[in-house]
N, C-alpha and C positions, 0 to 999 in steps of 0.2 A: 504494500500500500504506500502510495506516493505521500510524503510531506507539502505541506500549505505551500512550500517557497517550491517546490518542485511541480506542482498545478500551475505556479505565476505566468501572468501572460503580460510581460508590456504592455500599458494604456488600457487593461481592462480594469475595471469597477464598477462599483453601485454604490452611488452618490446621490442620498436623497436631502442633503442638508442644502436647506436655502441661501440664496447668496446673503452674503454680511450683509446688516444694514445698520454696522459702527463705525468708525473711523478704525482703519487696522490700524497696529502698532507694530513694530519692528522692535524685536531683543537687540540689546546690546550686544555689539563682540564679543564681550568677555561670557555671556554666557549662553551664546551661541554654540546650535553643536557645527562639529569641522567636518562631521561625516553625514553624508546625506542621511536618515533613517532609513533600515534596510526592513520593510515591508512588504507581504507577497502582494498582487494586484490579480483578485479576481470577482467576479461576479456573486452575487448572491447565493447563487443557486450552485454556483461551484462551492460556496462555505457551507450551505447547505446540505447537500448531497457528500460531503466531506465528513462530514459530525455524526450524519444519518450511519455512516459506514462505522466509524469507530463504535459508535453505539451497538452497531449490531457485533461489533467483534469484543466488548465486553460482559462480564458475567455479573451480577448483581444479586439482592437479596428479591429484586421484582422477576428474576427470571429463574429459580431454582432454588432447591435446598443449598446452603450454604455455611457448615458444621465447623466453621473455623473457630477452632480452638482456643479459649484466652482473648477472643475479639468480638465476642457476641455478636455476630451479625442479624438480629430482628428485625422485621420488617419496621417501614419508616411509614406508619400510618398518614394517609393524606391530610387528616384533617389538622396538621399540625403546621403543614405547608399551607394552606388554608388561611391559618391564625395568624401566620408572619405575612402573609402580603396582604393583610388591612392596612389600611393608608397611613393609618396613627402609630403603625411600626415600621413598615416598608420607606416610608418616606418621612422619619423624622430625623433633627440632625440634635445632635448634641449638644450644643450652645444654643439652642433656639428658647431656652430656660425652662424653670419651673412649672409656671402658669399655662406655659402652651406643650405640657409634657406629662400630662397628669396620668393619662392613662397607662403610658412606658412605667412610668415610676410605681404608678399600685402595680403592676405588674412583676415590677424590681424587686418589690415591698413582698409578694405575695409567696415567689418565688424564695425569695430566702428564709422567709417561715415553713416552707411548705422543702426547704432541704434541709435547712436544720435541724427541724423536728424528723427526718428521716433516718439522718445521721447521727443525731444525738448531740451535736455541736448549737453554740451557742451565735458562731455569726459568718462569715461566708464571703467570701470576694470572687464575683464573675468575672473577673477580667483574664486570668490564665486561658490563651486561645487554645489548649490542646491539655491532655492528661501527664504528657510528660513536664511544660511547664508549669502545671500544678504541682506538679511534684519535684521541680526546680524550688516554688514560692513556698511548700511546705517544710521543704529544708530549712531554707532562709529563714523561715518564722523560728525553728528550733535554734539556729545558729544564732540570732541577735537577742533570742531569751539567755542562751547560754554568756554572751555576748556583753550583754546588759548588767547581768550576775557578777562579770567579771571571772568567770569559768575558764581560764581561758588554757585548760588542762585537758578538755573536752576537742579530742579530734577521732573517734572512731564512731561509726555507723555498722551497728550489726545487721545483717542480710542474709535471710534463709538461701541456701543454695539452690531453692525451688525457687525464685523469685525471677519477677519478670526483669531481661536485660537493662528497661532502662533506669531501675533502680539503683546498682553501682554506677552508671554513666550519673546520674546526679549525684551520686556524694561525689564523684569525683571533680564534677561541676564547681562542688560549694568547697572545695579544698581539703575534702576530709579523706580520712581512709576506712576502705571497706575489711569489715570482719566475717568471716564465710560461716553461717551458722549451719551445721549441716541436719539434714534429716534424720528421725527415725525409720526403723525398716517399713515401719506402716504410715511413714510419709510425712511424717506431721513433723516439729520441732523437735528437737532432743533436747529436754529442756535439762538434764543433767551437764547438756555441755555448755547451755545458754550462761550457766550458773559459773560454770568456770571461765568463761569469757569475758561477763560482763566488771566494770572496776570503774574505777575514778576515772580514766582515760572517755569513757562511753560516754557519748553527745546523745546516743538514741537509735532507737530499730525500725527497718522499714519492715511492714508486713502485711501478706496480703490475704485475706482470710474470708472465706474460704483461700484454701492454697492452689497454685497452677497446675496440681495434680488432681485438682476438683474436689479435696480433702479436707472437712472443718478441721479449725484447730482447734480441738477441743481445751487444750492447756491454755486458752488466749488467756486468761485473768491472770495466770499463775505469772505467764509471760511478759504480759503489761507491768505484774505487781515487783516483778523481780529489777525491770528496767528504771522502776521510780525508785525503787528504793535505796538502787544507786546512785541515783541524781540526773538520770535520762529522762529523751521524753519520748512519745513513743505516735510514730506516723504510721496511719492507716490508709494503705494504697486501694483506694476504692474501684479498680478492675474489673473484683469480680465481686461487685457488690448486689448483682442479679438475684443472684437465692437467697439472697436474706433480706432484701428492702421489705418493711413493712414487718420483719417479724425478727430480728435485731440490729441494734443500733451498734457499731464504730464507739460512740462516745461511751456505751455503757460496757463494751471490752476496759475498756482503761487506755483507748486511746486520746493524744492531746489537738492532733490535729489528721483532715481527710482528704484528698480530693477524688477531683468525682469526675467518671469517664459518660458527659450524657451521649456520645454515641452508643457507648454500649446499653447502659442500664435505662436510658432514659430515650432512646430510641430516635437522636439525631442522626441527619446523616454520618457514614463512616467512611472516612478515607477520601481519597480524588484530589486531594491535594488546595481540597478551599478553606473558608475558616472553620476552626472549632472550639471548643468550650471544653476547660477542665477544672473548672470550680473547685474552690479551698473555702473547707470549713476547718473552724479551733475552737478551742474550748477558751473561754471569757480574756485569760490570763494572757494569752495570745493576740487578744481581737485587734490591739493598739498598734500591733504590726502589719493589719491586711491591706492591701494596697486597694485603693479604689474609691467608689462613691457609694457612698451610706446612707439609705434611701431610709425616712421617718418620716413616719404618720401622723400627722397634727390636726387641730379642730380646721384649720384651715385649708385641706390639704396632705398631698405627699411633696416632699422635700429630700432635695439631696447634696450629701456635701463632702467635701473632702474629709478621707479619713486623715487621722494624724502622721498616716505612716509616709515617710517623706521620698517612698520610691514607688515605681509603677514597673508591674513586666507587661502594660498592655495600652489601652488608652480608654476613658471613662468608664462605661459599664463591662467593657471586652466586646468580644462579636456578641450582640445582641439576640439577632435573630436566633441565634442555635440556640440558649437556655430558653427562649420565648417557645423556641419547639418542642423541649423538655419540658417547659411549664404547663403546656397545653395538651402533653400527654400525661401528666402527675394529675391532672385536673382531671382527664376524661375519665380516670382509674376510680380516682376516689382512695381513698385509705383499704377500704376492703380491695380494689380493684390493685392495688400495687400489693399487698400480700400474697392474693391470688396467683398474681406476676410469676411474683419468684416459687410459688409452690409449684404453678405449672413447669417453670422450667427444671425445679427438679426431680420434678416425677417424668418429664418427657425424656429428660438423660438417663435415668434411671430404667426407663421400658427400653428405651433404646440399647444401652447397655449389657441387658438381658439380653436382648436377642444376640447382641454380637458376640456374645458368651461362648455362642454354639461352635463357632468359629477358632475365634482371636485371644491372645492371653492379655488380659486386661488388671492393670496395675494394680487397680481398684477392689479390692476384696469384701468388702462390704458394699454399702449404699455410698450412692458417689454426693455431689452436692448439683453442680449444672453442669457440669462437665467432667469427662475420663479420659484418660490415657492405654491405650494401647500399645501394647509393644508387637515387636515383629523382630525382634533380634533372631531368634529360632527361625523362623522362615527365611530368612536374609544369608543365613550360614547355606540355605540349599538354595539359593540364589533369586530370590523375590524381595528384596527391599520395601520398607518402609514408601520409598521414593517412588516406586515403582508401584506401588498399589494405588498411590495418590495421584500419579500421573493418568492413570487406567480410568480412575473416578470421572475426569475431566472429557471420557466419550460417554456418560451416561445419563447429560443433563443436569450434572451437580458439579457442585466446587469440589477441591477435596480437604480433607482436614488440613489441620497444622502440621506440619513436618516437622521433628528431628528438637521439639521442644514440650516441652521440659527438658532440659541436656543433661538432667541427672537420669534419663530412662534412655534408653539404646531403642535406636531404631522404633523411635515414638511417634503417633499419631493423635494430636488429642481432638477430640471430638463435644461439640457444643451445638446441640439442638437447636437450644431456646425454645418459649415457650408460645412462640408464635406457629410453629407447628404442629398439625394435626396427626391423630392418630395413625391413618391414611397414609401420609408422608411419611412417615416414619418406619409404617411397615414397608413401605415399597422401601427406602434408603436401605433396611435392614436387608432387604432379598439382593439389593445391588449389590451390601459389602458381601455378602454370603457367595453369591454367586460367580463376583471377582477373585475373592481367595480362593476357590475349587480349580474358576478356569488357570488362574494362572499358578497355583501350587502345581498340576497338573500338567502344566508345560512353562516350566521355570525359564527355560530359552527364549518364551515372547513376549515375556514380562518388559523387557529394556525397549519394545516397538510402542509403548504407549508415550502419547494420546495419538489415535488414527484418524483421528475426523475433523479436529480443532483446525481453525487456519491457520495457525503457527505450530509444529509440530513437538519433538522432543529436540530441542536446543542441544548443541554442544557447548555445556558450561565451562568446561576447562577451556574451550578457545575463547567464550565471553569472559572470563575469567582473567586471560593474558591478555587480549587485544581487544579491550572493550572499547565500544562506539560509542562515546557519551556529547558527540556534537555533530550537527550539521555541515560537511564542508563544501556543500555544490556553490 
């Protein structure tokens, strides 16, 4: 498929803007550009029929089952797309004030009650555009309380070896160093080692609970109580905070602060590279650090104002639209309706689960939480990969799981329902894994020929690997 600048036609366009009717102005030299702008020139219906085609060459949560592991991919209810393009959200600006913003702000207003009381935290800043700068701005709240104290003995970050990767990428961020907390055989924390790890040195633990191996941590209190009583404080990576909204809270673990992935749990869009929302809650003691605008309810109105904290990772509210898409599906749930949420999605991992039993060796020995782990190590020794099964997935109308994570399981596939799937779906997925491990245990040789049907086929990764294409040079 051709790129935009390779369609370009000299002197073609579609130009429907009217002539000026200002006086033009001419930039200065000095900030003028020296190179003409390099833009493709085509026609409408060339952008058109362009966009039509990638569309058709992507996979989506509107086009199939989509079990991606650790990323909740739920569908993204219309009516939430719906609620952002009213005019009083779609077309408001920022600076336009108080008075003529009333509605955004009970909005702002309504939303941070309606996540705090979720979370169990006390107050919230939308502005973090994505889950991992939430998780950049929940460091920094723990680093400037340490900071503040005069602590300044406090430079290690404890982190389960189940944890999601970009958990060490942020302490590493905030100048700390990471402590590798390892697992139990049954997956959870080994909180015998927790004990011997933790000391004066400890700033605090990231954790993410349920765990990426879809495992409660049943030890959370014990874990929180061990981290304070050091003089830690203790961040709750809100990931996979799907099966337990509505039936427990982050702040009542003994966590001090959370943030919050609404693609995942809250059903914004995921991925594609536009804005997103990774909201930070904390507990009171915290609040003085959140960066942002603090929206208050008065006889008069809703009002908003600079908080005291005198830095920003974002700009006024954050991307707007995306929590307004979150707020507008917390609302259509209702309290029972977001319980419900996460019960379905543990019961739909769970039936699912089952079935793949028949099969697959699965990590998971008891009841999972929203998701499990798969192994394939044993198949992979007679020549069927992890990689190759998931590659297979992608001729049968579905995504395929997560590959090769959690990096503490070998030859891993984790698998996440959610609970926007029906019974139906689920058994047909369960006959497709069944019937892909027969065909291809059965002939281990045509395993490496998948995917057969996709317009891009099976890639040679080691030449993407050495000689990768990452520019345009026609």
């Amino acid at each position: 498929m051709k790129l935009l600048f390779e369609k370009s036609v000299p002197g073609r366009k579609s130009n429907y803007l009217a002539p000026c009717d200002v006086p033009a102005v001419t930039l200065p030299e000095t900030i003028s550009r020296k190179i003409p702008l390099n833009m493709p020139e085509l026609s409408e219906g060339d952008v058109a029929r362009h966009y039509s085609a990638l569309e058709m060459r992507t996979f989506g949560v509107n086009d199939g089952f989509y079990p991606l592991g650790s990323c909740t991919m739920k569908y993204n209810p219309a009516i939430n797309e719906t609620v952002t393009s009213l005019p009083g959200f779609a077309d408001i600006h920022p600076l336009q004030g108080d008075k003529h913003s009333q509605g955004m702000l009970e909005a702002a207003y309504r939303a941070e009650r309606y996540f705090t009381e979720i979370t169990g935290m006390d107050a919230i800043s939308f502005q973090p555009a994505a889950g991992a700068q939430g998780e950049f701005l929940g460091m920094m709240l723990i680093k400037k309380y340490h900071e503040d104290r005069g602590d300044a003995a406090r430079h290690n970050i404890i982190i389960p070896d189940s944890a999601h990767g970009t958990n060490p990428a942020t302490v590493g961020m905030c100048g700390w160093n990471v402590v590798n907390l390892p697992s139990n055989p049954d997956g959870r924390i080994d909180v015998a080692k927790l004990r011997e790890i933790v000391g004066p040195d400890t700033a605090g633990i990231m954790l993410t609970n349920p765990n990426t191996l879809g495992i409660f941590e049943t030890d959370v209190l014990e874990v929180t109580r061990i981290i304070h009583d050091a003089g830690g404080l203790c961040y709750y990576d809100g990931a996979n905070l799907n099966p337990i909204a509505g039936i427990a809270k982050p702040g009542e673990m003994g966590f001090d602060c959370v943030h919050l992935n609404l693609h995942k749990t809250f059903s914004t869009p995921h991925g594609g590279g536009g804005p997103g929302s990774g909201p930070v809650g904390c507990k009171q003691f915290l609040a003085k650090y959140l960066p942002g605008l603090c929206v208050q309810k008065t006889p008069g109105g809703y009002t908003a104002r600079n908080t005291a904290a005198p830095r920003s990772v974002h700009s006024f509210h954050g991307n707007v639209l995306v929590f307004l898409r979150a707020l507008a599906y917390v609302m259509t749930l209702g309290s029972d309706g977001v319980l419900e949420m996460s019960a379905h999605a543990v019961l739909n991992a769970n039936y699912l689960m089952k079935r793949l039993r028949e099969r697959f060796e699965i990590i998971n020995k008891g009841i999972c939480m929203h998701e499990f782990v798969i192994t394939m190590e044993k198949e992979a020794k007679q020549g069927v990969s992890a990689k190759d099964m998931a590659k297979a997935f992608l001729d049968n109308g579905m995504m395929a799981p997560t590959m090769y994570f959690p990096l503490i399981v070998k030859e891993a596939l984790m698998v996440e329902p959610t609970e926007t799937e029906g019974k139906e779906t689920l058994d047909d997925v369960a006959d497709i894994f069944i019937k892909l491990y027969d065909t291809l245990m059965a002939n281990p040789e045509t395993a490496h020929d998948y995917p057969k049907t996709t317009v891009i086929g099976r890639p040679n990764e080691v030449e993407a690997a050495r000689n990768p294409r990452v520019q345009f040079l026609g």
